[in-house]
PATI-74746 format. One record per residue (C-alpha): residue in one letter; y, x, z. Coordinates in steps of 0.1 Angstrom, whole numbers, plus 5000, padded with zeros to 4 digits. Last residue first. Layout:
<atom "A",<Y,X,Z>>
...
//
This chain:
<atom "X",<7900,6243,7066>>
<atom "X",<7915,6212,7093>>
<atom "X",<7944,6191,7075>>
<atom "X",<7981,6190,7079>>
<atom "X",<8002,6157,7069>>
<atom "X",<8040,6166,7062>>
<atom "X",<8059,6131,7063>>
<atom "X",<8091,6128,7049>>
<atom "X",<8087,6146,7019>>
<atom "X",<8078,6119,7000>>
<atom "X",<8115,6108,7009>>
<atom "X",<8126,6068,7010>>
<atom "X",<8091,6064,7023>>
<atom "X",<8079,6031,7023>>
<atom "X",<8065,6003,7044>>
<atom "X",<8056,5966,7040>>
<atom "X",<8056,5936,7064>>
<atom "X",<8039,5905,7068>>
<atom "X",<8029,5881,7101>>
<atom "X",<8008,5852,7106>>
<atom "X",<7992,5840,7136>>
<atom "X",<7976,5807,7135>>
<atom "X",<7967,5786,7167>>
<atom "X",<7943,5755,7165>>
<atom "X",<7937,5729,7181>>
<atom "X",<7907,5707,7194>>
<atom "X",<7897,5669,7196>>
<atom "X",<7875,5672,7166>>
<atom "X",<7886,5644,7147>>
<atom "X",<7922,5660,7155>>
<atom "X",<7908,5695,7141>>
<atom "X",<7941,5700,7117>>
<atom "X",<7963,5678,7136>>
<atom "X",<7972,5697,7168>>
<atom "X",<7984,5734,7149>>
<atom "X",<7998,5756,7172>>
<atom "X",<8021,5782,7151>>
<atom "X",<8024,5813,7160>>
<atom "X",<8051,5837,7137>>
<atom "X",<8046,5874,7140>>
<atom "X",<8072,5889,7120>>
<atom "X",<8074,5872,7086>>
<atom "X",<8092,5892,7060>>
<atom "X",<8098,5926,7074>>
<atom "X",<8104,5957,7053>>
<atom "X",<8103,5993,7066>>
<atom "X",<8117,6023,7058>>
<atom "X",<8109,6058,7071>>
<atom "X",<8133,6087,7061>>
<atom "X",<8148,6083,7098>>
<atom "X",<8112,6085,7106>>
<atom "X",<8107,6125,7095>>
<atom "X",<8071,6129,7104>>
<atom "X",<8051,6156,7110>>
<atom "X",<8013,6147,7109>>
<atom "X",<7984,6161,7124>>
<atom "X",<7947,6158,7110>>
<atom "X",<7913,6164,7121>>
<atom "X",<7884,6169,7095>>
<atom "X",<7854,6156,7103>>
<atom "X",<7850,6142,7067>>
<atom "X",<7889,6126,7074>>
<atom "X",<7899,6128,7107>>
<atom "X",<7916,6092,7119>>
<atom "X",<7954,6094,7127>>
<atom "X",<7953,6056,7136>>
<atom "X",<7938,6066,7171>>
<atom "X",<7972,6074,7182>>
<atom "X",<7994,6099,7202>>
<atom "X",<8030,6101,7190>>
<atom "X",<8044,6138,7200>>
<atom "X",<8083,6140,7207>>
<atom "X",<8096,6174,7194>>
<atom "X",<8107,6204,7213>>
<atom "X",<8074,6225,7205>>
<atom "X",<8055,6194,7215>>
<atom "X",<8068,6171,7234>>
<atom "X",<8050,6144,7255>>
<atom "X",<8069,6116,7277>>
<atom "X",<8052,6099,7302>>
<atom "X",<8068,6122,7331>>
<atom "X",<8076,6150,7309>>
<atom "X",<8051,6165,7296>>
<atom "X",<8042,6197,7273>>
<atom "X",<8076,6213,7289>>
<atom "X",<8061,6219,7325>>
<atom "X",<8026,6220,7315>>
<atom "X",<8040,6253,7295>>
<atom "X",<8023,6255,7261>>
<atom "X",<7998,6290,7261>>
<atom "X",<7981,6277,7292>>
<atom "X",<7975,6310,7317>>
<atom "X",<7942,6316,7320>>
<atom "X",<7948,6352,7313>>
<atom "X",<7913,6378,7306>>
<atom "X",<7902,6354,7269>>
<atom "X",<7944,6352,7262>>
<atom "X",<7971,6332,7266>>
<atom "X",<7951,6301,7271>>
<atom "X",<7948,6267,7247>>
<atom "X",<7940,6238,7265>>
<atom "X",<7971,6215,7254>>
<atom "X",<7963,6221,7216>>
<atom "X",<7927,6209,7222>>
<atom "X",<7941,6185,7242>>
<atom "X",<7964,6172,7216>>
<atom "X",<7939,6166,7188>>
<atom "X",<7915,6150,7213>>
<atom "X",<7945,6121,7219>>
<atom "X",<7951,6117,7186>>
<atom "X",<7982,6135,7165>>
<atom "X",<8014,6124,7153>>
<atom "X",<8045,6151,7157>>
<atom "X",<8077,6134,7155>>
<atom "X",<8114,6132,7143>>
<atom "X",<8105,6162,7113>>
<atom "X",<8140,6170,7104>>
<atom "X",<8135,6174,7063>>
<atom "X",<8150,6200,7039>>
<atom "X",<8117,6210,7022>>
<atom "X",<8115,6244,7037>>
<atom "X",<8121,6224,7068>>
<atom "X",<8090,6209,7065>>
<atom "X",<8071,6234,7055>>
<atom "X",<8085,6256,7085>>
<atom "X",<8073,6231,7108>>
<atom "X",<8040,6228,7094>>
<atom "X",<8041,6265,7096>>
<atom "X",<8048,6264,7134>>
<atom "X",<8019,6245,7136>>
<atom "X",<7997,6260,7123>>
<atom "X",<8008,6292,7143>>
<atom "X",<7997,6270,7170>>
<atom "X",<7959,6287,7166>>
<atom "X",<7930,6271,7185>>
<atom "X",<7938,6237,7168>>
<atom "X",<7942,6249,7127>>
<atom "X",<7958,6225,7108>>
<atom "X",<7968,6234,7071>>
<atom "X",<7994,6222,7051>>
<atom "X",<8007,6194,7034>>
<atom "X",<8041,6172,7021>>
<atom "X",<8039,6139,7008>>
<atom "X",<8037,6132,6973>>
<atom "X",<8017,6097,6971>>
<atom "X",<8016,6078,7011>>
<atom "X",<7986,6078,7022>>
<atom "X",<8000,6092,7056>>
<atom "X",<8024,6065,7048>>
<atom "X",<8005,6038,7053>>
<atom "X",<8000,6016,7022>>
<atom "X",<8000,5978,7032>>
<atom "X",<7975,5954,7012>>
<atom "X",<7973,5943,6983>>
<atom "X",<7933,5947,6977>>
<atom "X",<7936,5983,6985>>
<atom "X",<7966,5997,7000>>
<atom "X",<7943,6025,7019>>
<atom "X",<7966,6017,7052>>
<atom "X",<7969,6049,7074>>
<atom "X",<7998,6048,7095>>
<atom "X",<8017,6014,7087>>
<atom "X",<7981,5999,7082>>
<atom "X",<7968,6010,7117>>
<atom "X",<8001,5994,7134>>
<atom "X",<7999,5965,7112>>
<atom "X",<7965,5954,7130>>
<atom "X",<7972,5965,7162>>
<atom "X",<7998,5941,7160>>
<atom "X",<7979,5914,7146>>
<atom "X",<7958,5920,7179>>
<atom "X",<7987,5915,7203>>
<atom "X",<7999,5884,7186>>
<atom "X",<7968,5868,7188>>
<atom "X",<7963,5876,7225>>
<atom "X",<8001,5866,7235>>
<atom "X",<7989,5828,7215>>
<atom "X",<7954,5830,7236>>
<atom "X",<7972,5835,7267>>
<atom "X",<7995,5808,7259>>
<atom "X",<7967,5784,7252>>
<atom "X",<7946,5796,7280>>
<atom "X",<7968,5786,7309>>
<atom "X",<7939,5798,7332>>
<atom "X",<7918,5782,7351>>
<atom "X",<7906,5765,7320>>
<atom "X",<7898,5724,7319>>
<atom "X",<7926,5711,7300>>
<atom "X",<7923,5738,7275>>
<atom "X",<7887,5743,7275>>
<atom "X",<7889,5700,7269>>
<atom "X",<7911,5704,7243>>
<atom "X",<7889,5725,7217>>
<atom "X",<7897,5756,7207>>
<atom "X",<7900,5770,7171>>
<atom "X",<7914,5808,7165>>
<atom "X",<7936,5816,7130>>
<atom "X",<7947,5854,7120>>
<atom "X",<7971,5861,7090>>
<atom "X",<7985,5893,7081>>
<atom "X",<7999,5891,7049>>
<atom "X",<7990,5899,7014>>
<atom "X",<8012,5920,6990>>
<atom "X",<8016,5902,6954>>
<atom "X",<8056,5892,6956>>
<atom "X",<8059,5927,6962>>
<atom "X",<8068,5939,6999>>
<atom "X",<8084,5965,6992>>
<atom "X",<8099,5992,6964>>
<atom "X",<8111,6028,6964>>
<atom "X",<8138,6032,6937>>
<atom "X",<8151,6061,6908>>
<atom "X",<8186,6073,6897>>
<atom "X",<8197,6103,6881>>
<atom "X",<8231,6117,6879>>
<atom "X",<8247,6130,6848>>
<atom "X",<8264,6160,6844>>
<atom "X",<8297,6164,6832>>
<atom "X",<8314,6199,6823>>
<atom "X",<8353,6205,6836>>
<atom "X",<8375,6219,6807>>
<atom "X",<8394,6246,6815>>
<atom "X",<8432,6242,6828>>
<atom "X",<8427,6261,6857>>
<atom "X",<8388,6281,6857>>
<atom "X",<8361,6263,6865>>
<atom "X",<8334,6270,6896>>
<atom "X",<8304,6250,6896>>
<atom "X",<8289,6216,6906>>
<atom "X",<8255,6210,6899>>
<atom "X",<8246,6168,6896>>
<atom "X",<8226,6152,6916>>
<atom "X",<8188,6146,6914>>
<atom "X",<8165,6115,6923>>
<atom "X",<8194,6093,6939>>
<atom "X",<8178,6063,6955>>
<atom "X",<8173,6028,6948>>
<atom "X",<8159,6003,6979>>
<atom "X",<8142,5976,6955>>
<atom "X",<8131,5948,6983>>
<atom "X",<8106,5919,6971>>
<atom "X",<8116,5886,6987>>
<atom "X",<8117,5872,7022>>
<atom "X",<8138,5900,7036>>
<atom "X",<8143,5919,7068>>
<atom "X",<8148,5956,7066>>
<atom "X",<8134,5979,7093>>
<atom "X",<8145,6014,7086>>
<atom "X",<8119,6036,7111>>
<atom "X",<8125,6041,7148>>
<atom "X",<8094,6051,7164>>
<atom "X",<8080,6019,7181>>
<atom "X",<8076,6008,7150>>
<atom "X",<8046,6028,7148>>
<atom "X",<8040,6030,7177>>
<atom "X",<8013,5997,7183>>
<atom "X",<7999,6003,7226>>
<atom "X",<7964,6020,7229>>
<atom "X",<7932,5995,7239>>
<atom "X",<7915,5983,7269>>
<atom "X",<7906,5948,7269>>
<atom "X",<7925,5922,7286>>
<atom "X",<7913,5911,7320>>
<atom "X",<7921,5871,7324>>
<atom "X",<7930,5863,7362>>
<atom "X",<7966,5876,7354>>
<atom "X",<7971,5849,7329>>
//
């Protein structure tokens, strides 16, 4: 395997993060309290008002929602022949790029055709403006955030996004880097105004437009039916002499919070 050169390409982090992950072969109804009651101050022997407590649900994986699903033929003589154990390459390979896959629908699915809704699509969230040669944007995005009760967890960003934000100077007469390189990054770690940053390319801009996301993922659920499962499959080409390896995995993702996430946009 270490004779085959894999293509270069960013690591999945979504789940990487820390959301919920629920395992279940059937639609998941996770209910959640929309409003409580107010409680208030009553007098001895008064009568205590009641108030009534209402109830609403996130839901995953419905019984509609596709999977991933990924199928490669090969014949037995590449197999046999291959300087390389090629069929457990190929199966690592497969799994790899499902992963990708799910990772860039967790983020930034459209949910057409069935298919996952990532949460920066996610309806309600929380927004604000970016601006990337001020960090008072930020700062706001922050304050939004905790306006609306949440712990942001992460800031998301690409890689571009967070050099542009690592470049900034004090001033146009002092070089000096606004964000100390001693703080920014440490070892392969990268913070951002004390909070983990996830770099990924599944943060796309939008009409030119970058984005940066604070995300809450302790407010992130996720629901796992089928993670990854390879199966080789040696009768399906037999007249053919080759096999075949399937991939096929399916999950679903929520917010238990709209407010979870706080997605700002370029002006």
């Amino acid at each position: 395997a270490s004779l085959l050169v894999q293509p270069l390409e960013q690591a999945s982090t979504f789940l990487a993060a820390g959301p919920v992950v629920l395992d279940s072969s059937a639609p998941v109804r996770v209910p959640r309290i929309a409003n409580g009651v107010t409680a208030g101050f009553v007098a001895e022997g008064a009568q205590i008002s009641d108030g009534d407590v209402a109830f609403d649900e996130v839901t995953l994986l419905p019984s509609t929602l596709k999977g991933l699903k990924v199928l490669v033929k090969l014949s037995n003589e590449l197999i046999r022949t291959s300087v390389v154990g090629l069929e457990s390459v190929l199966q690592t390979r497969l799994v790899t790029d499902v992963a990708a896959a799910l990772d860039a629908a967790m983020w930034d699915g459209t949910g057409s055709s069935n298919s996952i809704k990532g949460i920066l699509r996610a309806s309600g969230i929380a927004t604000g403006t970016l601006d990337l040669t001020d960090p008072d944007s930020l700062i706001d995005g922050l304050a939004a955030a905790q306006g609306n009760k949440v712990t942001p967890t992460h800031w998301v960003m690409t890689s571009a996004s967070f050099a542009a934000l690592r470049k900034l100077k004090v001033g146009t007469s002092d070089a000096r880097y606004l964000f100390d390189p001693a703080t920014i990054q440490n070892g392969t770690e990268l913070r951002l105004l004390g909070l983990p940053v996830i770099l990924t390319d599944n943060i796309p801009a939008v009409s030119t437009k970058n984005r940066v996301a604070l995300v809450d993922f302790s407010k992130v659920v996720v629901a796992r039916d089928v993670n990854a499962e390879v199966k080789i499959l040696d009768q399906t080409w037999g007249d053919c002499d080759s096999i075949g390896i399937r991939v096929v995995s399916r999950w679903d993702t929520a917010l238990l919070q709209a407010k979870a996430v706080t997605l700002l946009t370029e002006a």
